[in-house]
C-alpha positions in Angstrom: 49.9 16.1 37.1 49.7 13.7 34.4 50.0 10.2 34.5 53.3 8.0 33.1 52.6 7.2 29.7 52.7 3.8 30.3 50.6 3.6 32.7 47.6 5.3 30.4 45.4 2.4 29.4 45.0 1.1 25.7 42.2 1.8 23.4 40.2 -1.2 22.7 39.8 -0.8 19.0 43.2 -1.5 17.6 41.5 -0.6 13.8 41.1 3.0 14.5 43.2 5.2 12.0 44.5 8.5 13.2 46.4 11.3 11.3 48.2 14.0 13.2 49.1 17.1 11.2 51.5 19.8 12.7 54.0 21.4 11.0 55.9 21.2 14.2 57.7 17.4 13.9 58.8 17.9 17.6 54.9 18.2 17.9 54.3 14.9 16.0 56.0 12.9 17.4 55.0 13.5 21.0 51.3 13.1 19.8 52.1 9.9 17.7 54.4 8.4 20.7 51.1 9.0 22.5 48.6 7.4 20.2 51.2 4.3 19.3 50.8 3.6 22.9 47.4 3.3 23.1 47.5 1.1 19.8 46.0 3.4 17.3 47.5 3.3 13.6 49.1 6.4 12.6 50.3 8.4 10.3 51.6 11.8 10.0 52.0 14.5 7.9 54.0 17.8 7.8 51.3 20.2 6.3 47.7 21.0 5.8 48.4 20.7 1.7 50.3 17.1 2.4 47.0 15.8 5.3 44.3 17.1 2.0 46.0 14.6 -0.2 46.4 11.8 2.4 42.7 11.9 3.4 41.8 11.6 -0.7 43.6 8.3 -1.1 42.9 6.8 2.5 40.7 6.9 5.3 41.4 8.1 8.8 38.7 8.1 11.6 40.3 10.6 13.4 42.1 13.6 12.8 44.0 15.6 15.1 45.7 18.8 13.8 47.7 22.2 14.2 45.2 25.5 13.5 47.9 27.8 12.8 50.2 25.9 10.2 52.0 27.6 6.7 49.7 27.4 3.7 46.3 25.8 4.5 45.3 26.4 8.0 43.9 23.4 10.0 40.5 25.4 9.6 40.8 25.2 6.0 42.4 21.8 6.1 38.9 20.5 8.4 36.5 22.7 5.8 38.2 20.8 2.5 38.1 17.6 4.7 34.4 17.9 5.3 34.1 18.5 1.5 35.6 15.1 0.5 33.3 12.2 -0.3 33.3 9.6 2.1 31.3 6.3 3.8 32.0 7.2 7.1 32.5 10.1 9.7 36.0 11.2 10.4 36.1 13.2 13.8 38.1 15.8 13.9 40.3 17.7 17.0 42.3 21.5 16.6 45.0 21.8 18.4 45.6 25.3 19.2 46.5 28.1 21.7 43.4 29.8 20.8 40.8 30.3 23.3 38.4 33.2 22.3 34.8 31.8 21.9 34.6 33.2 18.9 37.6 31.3 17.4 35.9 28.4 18.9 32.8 29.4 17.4 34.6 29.6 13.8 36.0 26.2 14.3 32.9 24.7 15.0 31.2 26.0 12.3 33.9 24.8 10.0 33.3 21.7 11.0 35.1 20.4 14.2 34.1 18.2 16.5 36.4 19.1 19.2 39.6 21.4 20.6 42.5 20.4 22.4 44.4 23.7 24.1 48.3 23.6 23.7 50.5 22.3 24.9 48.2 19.1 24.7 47.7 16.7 28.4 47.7 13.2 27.7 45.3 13.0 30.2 42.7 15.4 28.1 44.1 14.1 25.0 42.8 10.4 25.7 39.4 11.8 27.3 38.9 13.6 23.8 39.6 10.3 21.7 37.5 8.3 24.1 34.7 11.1 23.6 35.7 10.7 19.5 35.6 6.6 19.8 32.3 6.5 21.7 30.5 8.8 18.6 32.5 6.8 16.1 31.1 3.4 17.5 27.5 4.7 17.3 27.9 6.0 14.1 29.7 2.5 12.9 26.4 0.8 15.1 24.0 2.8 13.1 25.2 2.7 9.6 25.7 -1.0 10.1 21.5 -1.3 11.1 21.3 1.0 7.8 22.7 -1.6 6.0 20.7 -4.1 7.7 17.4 -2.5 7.1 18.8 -1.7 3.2 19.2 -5.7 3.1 15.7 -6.3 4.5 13.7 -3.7 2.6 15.7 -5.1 -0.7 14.2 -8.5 0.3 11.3 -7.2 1.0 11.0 -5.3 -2.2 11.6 -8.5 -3.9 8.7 -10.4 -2.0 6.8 -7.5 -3.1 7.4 -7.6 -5.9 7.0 -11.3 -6.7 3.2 -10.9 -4.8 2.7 -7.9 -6.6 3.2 -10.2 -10.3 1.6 -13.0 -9.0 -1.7 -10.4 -7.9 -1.8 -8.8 -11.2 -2.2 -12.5 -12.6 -4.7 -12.9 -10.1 -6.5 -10.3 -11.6 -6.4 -11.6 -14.9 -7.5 -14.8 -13.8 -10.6 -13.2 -11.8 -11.5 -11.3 -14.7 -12.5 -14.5 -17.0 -14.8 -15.2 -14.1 -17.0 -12.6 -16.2 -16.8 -13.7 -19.3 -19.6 -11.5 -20.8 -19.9 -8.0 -19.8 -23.0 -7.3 -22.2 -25.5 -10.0 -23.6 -28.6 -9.3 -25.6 -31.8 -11.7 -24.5 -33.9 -10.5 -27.3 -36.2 -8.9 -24.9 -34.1 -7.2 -22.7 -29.8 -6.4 -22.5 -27.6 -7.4 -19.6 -24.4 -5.0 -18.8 -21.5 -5.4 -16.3 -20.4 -2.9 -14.6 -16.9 -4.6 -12.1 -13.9 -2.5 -11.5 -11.9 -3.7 -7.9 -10.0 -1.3 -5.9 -6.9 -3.2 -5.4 -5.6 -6.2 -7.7 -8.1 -8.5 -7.1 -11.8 -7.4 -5.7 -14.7 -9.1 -3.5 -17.1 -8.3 -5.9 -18.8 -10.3 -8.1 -21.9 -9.3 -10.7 -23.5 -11.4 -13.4 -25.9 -13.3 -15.3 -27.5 -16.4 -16.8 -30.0 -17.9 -18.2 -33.1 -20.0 -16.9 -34.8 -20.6 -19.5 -33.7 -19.6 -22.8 -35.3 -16.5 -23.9 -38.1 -17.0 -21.3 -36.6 -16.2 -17.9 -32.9 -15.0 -16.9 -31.6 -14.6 -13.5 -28.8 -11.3 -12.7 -27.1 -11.0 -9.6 -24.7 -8.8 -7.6 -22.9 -10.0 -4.8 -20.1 -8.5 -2.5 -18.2 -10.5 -0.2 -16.7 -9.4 3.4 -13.2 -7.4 3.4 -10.6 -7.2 0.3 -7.9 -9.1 -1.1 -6.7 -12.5 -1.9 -9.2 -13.8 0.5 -12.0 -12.5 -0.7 -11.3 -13.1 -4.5 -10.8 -16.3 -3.8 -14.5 -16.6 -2.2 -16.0 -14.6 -5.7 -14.2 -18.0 -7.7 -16.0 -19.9 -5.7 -19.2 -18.0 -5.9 -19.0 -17.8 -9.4 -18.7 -21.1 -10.1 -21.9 -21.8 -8.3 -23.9 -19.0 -10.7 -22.8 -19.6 -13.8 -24.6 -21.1 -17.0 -21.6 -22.9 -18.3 -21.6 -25.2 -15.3 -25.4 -25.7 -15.1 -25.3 -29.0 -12.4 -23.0 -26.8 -10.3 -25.4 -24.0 -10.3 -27.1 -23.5 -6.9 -30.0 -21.4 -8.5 -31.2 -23.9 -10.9 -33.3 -26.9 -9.7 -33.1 -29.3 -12.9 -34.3 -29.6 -16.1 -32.4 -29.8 -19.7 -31.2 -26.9 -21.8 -33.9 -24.5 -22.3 -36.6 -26.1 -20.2 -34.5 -25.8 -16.8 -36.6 -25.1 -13.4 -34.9 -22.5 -11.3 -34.8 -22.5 -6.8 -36.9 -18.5 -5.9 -34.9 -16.0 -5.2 -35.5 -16.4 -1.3 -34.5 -20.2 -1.2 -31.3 -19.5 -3.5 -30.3 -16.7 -0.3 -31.4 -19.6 2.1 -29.3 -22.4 -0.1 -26.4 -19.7 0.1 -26.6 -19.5 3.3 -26.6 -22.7 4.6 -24.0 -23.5 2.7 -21.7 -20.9 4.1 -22.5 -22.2 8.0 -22.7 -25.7 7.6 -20.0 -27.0 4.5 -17.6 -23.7 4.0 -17.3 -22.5 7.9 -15.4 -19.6 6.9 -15.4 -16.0 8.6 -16.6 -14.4 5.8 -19.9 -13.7 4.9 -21.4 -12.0 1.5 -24.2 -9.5 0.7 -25.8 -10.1 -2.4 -29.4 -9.1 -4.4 -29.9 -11.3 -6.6 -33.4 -11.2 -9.2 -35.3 -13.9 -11.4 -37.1 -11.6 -14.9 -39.1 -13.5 -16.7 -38.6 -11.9 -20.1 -42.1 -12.5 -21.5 -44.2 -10.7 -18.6 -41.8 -8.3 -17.5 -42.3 -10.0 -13.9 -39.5 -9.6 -11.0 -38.7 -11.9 -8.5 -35.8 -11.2 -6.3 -34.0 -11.3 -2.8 -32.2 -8.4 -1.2 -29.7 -9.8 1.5 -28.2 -7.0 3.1 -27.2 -5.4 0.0 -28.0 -2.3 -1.6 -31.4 -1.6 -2.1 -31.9 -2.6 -6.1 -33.0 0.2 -8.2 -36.2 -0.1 -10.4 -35.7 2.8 -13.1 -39.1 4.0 -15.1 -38.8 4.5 -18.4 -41.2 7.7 -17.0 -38.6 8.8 -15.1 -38.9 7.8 -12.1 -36.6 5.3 -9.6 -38.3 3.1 -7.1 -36.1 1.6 -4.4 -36.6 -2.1 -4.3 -36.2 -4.4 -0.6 -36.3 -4.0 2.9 -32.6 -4.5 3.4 -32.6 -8.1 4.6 -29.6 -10.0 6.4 -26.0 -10.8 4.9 -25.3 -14.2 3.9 -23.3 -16.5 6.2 -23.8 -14.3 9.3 -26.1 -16.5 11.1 -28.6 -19.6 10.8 -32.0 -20.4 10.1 -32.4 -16.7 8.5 -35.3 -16.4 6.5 -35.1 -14.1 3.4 -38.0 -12.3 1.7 -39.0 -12.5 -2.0 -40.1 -9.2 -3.7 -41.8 -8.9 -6.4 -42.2 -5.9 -8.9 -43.0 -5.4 -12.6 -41.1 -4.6 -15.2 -42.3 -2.0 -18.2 -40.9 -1.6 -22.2 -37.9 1.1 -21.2 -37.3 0.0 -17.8 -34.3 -1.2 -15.9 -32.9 -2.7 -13.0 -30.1 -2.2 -11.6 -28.0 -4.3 -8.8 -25.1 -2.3 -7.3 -23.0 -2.7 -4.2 -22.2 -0.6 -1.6 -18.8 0.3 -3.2 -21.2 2.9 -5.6 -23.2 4.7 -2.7 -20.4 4.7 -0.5 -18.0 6.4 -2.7 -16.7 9.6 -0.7 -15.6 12.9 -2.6 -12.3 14.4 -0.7 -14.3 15.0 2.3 -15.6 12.3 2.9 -19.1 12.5 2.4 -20.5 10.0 0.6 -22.5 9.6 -2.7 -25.7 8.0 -1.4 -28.9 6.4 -2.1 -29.8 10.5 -2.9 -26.9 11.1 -5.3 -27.1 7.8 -7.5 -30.4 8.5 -8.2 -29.7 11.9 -9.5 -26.9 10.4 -11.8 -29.4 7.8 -13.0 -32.1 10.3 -14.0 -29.5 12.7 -15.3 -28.4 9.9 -17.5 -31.7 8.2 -18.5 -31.3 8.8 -22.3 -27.7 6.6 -22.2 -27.8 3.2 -23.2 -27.0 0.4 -20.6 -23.0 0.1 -21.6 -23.0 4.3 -22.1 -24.4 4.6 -18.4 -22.0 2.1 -16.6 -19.1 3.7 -18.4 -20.5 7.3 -17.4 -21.0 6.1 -13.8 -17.3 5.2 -13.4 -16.5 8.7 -14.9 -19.1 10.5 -12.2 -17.5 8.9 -9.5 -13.9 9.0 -10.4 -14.6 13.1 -10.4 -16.9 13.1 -7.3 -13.5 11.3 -5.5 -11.5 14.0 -6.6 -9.9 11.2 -9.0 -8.6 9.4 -5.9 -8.7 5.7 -5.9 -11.7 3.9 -5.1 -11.5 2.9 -1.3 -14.2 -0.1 -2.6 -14.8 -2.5 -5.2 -17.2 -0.8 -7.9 -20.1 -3.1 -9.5 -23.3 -4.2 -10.6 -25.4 -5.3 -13.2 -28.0 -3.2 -15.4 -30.9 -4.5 -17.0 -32.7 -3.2 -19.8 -36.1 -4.7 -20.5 -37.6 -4.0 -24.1 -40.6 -5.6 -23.6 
């Protein structure tokens, strides 16, 4: 037996909107005595035509209505009500005397959430709206974290995009650190080859003079991970090769313009390095190969510190690999580094390149290699020094499937005329 209606407990949510549709009014007004008591706000109407054009000019959360009515059915009525653009979910209960599963079936399908067999139990009838409220609160719960995590990935986007400006300025900024990418020496050409993978890169390739049109100094250099951090390490580095600053230079041991004396190629690694342990103290470290041409001999002096192994291209055709690998700089102290020494021919180059060239992979994953930049180099041999960077960058933007570079991309190419 049912309970008194007064006795049947209130809903908490006194906000809920209900609209009961029967064309019986004996009907609605039982249900809306009912849902009055429990506090919802209701409204009624007569038909399935008259609830259509109530639910386009106002909201109800729930909906509890007649299947067999005059006109529009309440299946038809819940199908056109599913139809109707709206923020929220609106659950909806038949009424009906039906109780074939197959009707059920149908009313599911057309988009019900729920049946009520007549004549409707209060008891049943409040378990059904409690059922209705609990999936109403969770989907009121969840579309108010939606709106949340729409509010934090909008102010996320905007941080985003604020770093995102403030990198590409970055880059700007990082690429006047090379302000030459080609310089002729009279006896030999110098050509850049620097292209980052991100914004902003930890790679860093150059030149300067010594002495002028004597003896020049190139250098590649690649520090540890990627990013601001790392860019910010190549400024610094930069500063400390360059030939506009020549006091700040940590290659070059005195001198005036033109006459200068220059530190060997081992001490600069050692200077480098000592520097890195004792004043920066930084987590990083840097790999870098770094040579000393005197442009009158053809003489090489250089320093491979855990960098690539530098790559000595004959004019004959062949390509010697130069080092014997050496230690990164900033790793640990009181490391020694090893000068080596080759000579340079009319029609030869060197080239300094970091690991971002050999370790390119194709789609794979396999990587170019020691093996495949020496084919590209003496498939390329009749390109000058500008020609072959730029042809490089082509070769491995096909050999990773046109795929961004997962590394920074550099080094310098020297051309020695004799």
């Amino acid at each position: 037996m049912s309970r008194p209606l007064s006795l049947v407990s209130r809903s908490p949510d006194l906000s809920r909107r209900v609209l009961v549709v029967d064309d019986s009014r004996a009907q609605r007004k039982i249900l809306c005595l009912l849902l009055q008591r429990w506090g919802y706000q209701v409204t009624e109407a007569a038909s399935g035509e008259e609830a259509l054009r109530l639910c386009e000019a106002q909201t109800f959360d729930i909906i509890l209505s007649d299947w067999v009515m005059p006109g529009l059915s309440g299946l038809d009525f819940c199908k056109s009500f599913r139809a109707l653009p709206r923020d929220g979910y609106g659950y909806f209960i038949l009424l009906t005397s039906k109780s074939e599963k197959t009707e059920i079936a149908d009313g599911l399908d057309g988009g019900a959430d729920d049946f009520l067999i007549k004549p409707v139990s209060p008891d049943e009838l409040h378990a059904r709206l409690r059922a209705g409220e609990r999936l109403l609160g969770m989907q009121r719960e969840l579309i108010d974290k939606n709106r949340l995590i729409g509010a934090t990935l909008d102010e996320l986007q905007k941080l985003y995009d604020s770093l995102d400006r403030d990198l590409i300025e970055a880059r700007k900024l990082q690429q006047t650190l090379v302000r030459e990418r080609h310089r002729d020496f009279g006896r030999g050409t110098a050509s850049i080859l620097l292209r980052p993978s991100g914004h902003v890169g930890g790679d860093l390739a150059g030149f300067f003079d010594i002495s002028v049109r004597r003896r020049i100094a190139l250098y590649s250099v690649d520090v540890s991970g990627h990013g601001v951090a790392s860019a910010m390490m190549t400024a610094r580095l930069a500063g400390m090769l360059s030939s506009a600053a020549p006091d700040q230079n940590i290659a070059l041991a005195g001198g005036v313009d033109g006459n200068r004396g220059a530190w060997p190629p081992e001490m600069v690694a050692w200077r480098f390095n000592r520097m890195m342990l004792d004043d920066m103290q930084v987590d990083q470290y840097f790999t870098m190969a770094y040579a000393e041409i005197d442009l009158h001999t053809g003489k090489v002096m250089l320093v491979q510190a855990g960098h690539p192994h530098p790559l000595l291209i004959r004019a004959n055709g062949g390509v010697e690999l130069l080092g014997n690998g050496g230690m990164p700089i900033g790793l640990l102290p009181n490391v020694g580094f090893e000068r080596i020494e080759a000579q340079l021919l009319p029609g030869d180059r060197l080239f300094l390149v970091s690991d971002g060239v050999t370790e390119c992979p194709d789609p794979q994953g396999v990587e170019l290699g020691v093996e495949g930049l020496t084919q590209f180099l003496l498939d390329h041999a009749t390109l000058d020094a500008p020609g072959l960077l730029d042809a490089l960058v082509w070769s491995l933007n096909a050999y990773a499937g046109d795929a961004d570079f997962p590394d920074d991309v550099s080094g310098v190419l020297f051309h020695y005329r004799g």
